[in-house]
N, C-alpha and C positions, 0 to 999 in steps of 0.2 A: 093278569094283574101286573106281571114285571115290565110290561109293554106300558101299561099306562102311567106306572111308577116311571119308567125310564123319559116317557116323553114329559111328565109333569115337571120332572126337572130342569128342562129346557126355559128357559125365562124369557128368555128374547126371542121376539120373533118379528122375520122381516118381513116389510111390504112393496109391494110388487109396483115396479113400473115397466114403462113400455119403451123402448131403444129402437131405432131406426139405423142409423149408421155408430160404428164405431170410430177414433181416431187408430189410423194405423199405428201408430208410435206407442198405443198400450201394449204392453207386456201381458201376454196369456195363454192358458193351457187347457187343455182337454178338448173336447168337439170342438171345430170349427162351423161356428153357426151362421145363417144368411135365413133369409125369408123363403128361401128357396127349398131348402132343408126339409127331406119331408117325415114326418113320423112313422114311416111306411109299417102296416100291420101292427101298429102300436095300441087301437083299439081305446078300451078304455083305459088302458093299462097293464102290466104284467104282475103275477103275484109270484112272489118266491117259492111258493110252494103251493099245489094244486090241493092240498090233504084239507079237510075239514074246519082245522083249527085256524088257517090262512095268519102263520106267526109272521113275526116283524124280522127282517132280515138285512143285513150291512151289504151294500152292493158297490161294488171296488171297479171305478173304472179301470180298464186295463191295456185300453187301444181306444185311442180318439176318432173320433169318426174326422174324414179330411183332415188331419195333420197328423199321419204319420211317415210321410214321407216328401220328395224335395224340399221345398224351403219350410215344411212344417213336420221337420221328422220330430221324432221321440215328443210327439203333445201331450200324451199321456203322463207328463214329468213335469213338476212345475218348475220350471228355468233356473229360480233362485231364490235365494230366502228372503222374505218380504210379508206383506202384507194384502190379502185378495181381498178387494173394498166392494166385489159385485160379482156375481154368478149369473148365467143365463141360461133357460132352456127353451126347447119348444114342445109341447104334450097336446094332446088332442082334446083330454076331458080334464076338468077338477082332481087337485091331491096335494098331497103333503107330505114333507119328509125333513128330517135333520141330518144337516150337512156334517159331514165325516172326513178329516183329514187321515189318512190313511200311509205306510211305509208297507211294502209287495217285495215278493219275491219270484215275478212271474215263471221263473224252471222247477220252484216245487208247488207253487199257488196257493202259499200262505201270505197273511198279512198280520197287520195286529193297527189300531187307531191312536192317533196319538192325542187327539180331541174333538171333540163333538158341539154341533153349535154355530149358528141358530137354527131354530123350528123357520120351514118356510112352507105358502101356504103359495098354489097356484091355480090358476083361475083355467086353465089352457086355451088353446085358442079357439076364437068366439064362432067359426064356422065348422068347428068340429073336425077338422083339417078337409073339409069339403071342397076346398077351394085352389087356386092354383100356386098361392103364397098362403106362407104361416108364419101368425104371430111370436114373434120372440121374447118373452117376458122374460125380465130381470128386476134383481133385489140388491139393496146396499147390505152389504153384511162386512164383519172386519175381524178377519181372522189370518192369524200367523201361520205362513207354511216355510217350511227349511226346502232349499235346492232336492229334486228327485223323490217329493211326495206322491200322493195317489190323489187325485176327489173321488170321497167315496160318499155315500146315505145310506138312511136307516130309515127303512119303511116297510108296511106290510104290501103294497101295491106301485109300481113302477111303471108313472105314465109317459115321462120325456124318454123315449125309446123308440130307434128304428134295428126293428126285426126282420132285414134283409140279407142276412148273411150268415154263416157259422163261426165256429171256433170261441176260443175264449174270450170274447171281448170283454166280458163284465166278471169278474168272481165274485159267488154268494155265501155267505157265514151264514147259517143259525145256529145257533142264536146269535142274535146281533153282537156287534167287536166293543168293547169297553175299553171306554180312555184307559192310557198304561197299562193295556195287557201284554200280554204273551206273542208272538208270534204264532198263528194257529189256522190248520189245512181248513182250504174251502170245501164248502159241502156240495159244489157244484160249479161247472162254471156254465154260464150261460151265450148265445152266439147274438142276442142282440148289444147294439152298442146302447150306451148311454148321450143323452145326449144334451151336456151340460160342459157352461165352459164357464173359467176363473176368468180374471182379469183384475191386477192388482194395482196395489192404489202408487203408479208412479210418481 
């Protein structure tokens, strides 16, 4: 019930278009995405929690896949305070989630959200990642982040993920993080990346 309550309040919800090249000169953080980018073992998706009830969970990127290091160190950070007019990801099957601006403390792996918003629905891509490129879908959405946020979601299933690697790339809260909370420990942290990136309206 608090699941369906939390997402009914979400009002806006964005729609999906399809990107081919970027302008270098935008400003952006988290994954660095290309067609090339594979979802590896991403499946239909991952659920935060394998138990019965499969609850809805805040999932805190923490390490950007391809930009955390030479000329894309710290991507995981969004640069500067502004405005993210578009998100992108790539996922293998259909899902949904609401996007989550988030402030981390990756040495004790707490976070707290600082707002939530919009519902985004994604189609993933149309060969089920069958093939030797993968579609990259992206949504207009218009949302404020201050310099050294987090992207984070709130979902019961997590399909844009490449699960090739350990460590903490992603931190997971259940129950999901609510706008102006607290600072509060992950219940886990998980070694796939997310694989989703800003880019703000310069």
């Amino acid at each position: 019930m608090l699941q369906r309550i939390f997402f009914a309040l979400l009002a806006v919800t964005a729609t999906a278009f399809i990107i081919s090249t970027e302008a270098s000169s935008t400003t952006r953080f988290g994954a660095k995405l290309d067609n090339k980018t594979q979802p590896s073992n991403a499946g239909s998706g991952i659920f935060c929690s394998v138990n019965n009830a499969r609850p809805d969970c805040t999932w805190v990127l923490m390490q950007a896949y391809q930009c955390e290091f030479g000329t894309c160190i710290n991507g995981h950070l969004a640069p500067k305070d502004g405005i993210i007019s578009k998100i992108s990801l790539i996922a293998c099957a259909p899902g949904s989630f609401a996007l989550q601006i988030a402030r981390a403390n990756p040495n004790t792996k707490m976070a707290r959200v600082i707002r939530t918003g919009p519902q985004i629905n994604y189609l993933g891509d149309p060969k089920h990642c069958n093939g030797l490129t993968y579609q990259i879908e992206s949504f207009p959405v218009n949302v404020r982040v201050r310099k050294n946020d987090y992207l984070a979601v709130v979902t019961q299933k997590l399909g844009f993920v490449r699960c090739s690697g350990g460590g903490g790339n992603t931190l997971l809260f259940h129950l999901p993080l609510a706008d102006g909370g607290v600072f509060r420990p992950s219940s886990k942290a998980e070694g796939c990346f997310m694989l989703l990136e800003a880019f703000y309206n310069d």
